[in-house]
C-alpha positions, 0 to 999 in steps of 0.5 A: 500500500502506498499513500500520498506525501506533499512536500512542496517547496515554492520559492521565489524565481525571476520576478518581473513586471511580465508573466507571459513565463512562468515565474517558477522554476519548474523542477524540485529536487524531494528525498532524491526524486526530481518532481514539477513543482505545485506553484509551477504547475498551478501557474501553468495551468491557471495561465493555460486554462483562463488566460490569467497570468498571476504574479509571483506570490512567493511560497505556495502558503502565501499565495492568498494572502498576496494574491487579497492584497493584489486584488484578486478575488478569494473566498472559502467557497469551492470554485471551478477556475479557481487555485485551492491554497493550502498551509503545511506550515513551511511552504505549503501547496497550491492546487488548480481546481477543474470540477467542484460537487459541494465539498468535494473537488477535483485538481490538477497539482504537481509535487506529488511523491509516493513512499511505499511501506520500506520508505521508498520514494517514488514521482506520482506518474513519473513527474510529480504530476497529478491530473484528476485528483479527487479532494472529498469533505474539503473545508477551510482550516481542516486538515486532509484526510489523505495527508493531515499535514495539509489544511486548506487557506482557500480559494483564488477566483480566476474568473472574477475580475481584479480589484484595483483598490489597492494602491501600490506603494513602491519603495526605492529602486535599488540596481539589480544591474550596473549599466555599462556602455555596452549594455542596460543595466536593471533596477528594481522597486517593491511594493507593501503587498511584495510586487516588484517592478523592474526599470531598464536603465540606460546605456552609459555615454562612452569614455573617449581617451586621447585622439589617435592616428593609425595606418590600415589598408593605405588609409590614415585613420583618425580615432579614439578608443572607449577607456572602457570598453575599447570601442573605436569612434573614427573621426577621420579617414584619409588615403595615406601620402608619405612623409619622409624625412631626412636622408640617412647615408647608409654607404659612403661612396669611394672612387671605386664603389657608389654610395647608399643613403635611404628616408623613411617615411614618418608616419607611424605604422608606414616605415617606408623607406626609399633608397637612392644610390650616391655617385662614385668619387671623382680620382684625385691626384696627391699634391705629392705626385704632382710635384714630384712629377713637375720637378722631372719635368723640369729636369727633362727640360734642362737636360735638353737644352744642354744637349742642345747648347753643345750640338750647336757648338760642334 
């Protein structure tokens, strides 16, 4: 023989202003068994039966009360398109209701375990998940005959219109997110009866350094970079003309060998470098053979004119 445990655990999970998701996570881990949630499973089916997207109301036992504060309908008399709320005194339970006779009710609920007699645990339907469960002599306050741990709080109206009496009173937003200059970031505000409201906040202006220059693809580029998150902003784009600078003689000429000298271009990232050849030396004559060459020559020339003297005489 088996019976029935309801162990559920509801906790908060991304709350926003939009519900068209689910709010809860949808899996729970219990003694080792993974089941779907109740408050998952309840959402889901209010939503997908009628359309109404709840808020978070938090853990299941404090589904109504925050759903009175919010403004929904509730009462103590069985409905169908309602949500059955339970108390167990830690988390509690929430059921959606699909048939009522008096005191007794048909639901569809998740976060079902079975325990055998050798304490085994086990997922009702292999998820936790109960469709057409039958709740008989069901009153506020009185415990469930299959599960004493559970007494009903009441009943959450679907189909009945919300109230708009209550006044949300929001506190102060408090960042959820930093924006940067490359993303939004989120900041949040909670009302008395625990509704929260989220505000993007606006991309941060980018921190531009210092204006720099840089070749690419024979364009001089003209830009600044974010100090934070390395955005470029191109202010200029121009083709690139070389601007050289002085020559450098890189080879002395000789009379024998021509010279080198090149210029580079003083653009930074460019280095080009052009290279021009420098003539050879013209040869030049030391003073020393000059002179030693005019005095043979004048001794050539005395020579001769005494030889010229004495043919003359015979």
């Amino acid at each position: 023989m088996k019976k029935y445990i309801f162990i559920i655990i509801c906790l908060f999970f991304n709350l926003n202003l939009v519900y068209a998701n689910n709010p809860y996570g949808k899996y729970q881990q219990l003694y080792g068994v993974q089941t779907v949630r109740c408050t998952y499973y309840a959402w889901q089916q209010a939503y997908d039966n009628t359309k109404v997207e709840l808020p978070n109301f938090g853990n299941a036992r404090n589904w109504y009360d925050n759903a009175k504060k919010a403004g929904y309908q509730v009462g103590s008399k069985p409905k169908i398109k309602s949500i059955a709320v339970f108390d167990d005194g830690v988390y509690g339970h929430v059921a959606y209701v699909t048939s009522v006779d008096g005191n007794n009710i048909t639901v569809n609920e998740a976060g079902v375990v079975l325990v055998d007699l050798n304490g085994n645990y086990s997922a009702y339907n292999g998820d936790g998940i109960y469709k057409g469960r039958t709740i008989n002599n069901l009153k506020v306050g009185k415990p469930l005959e299959d599960n004493p741990n559970l007494k009903l709080l009441g009943y959450i109206y679907l189909d009945e219109p919300v109230k708009e009496s209550h006044v949300h009173n929001y506190g102060d937003f408090v960042i959820i997110k930093e924006a940067t200059c490359q993303e939004e970031g989120l900041k949040e505000r909670v009302c008395s009866c625990g509704k929260k409201e989220t505000e993007k906040i606006p991309k941060l202006e980018h921190t531009y350094g210092e204006i720099k220059t840089k070749l690419e693809n024979n364009q001089e580029i003209t830009y600044q970079e974010c100090e934070i998150c390395s955005e470029i902003n191109i202010l200029e784009e121009k083709e690139h003309i070389h601007q050289y600078g002085e020559w450098e003689i890189i080879k002395n000429p000789t009379s024998q060998e021509e010279g080198e000298k090149t210029k580079t271009c003083l653009f930074e990232g460019c280095n080009d470098i052009v290279t021009m050849s420098i003539p050879k030396l013209e040869k030049e004559f030391p003073m020393n053979n000059i002179l030693i060459g005019g005095i043979i020559l004048i001794i050539l020339l005395t020579v001769i004119l005494i030889l010229n003297k004495k043919l003359k005489k015979h």
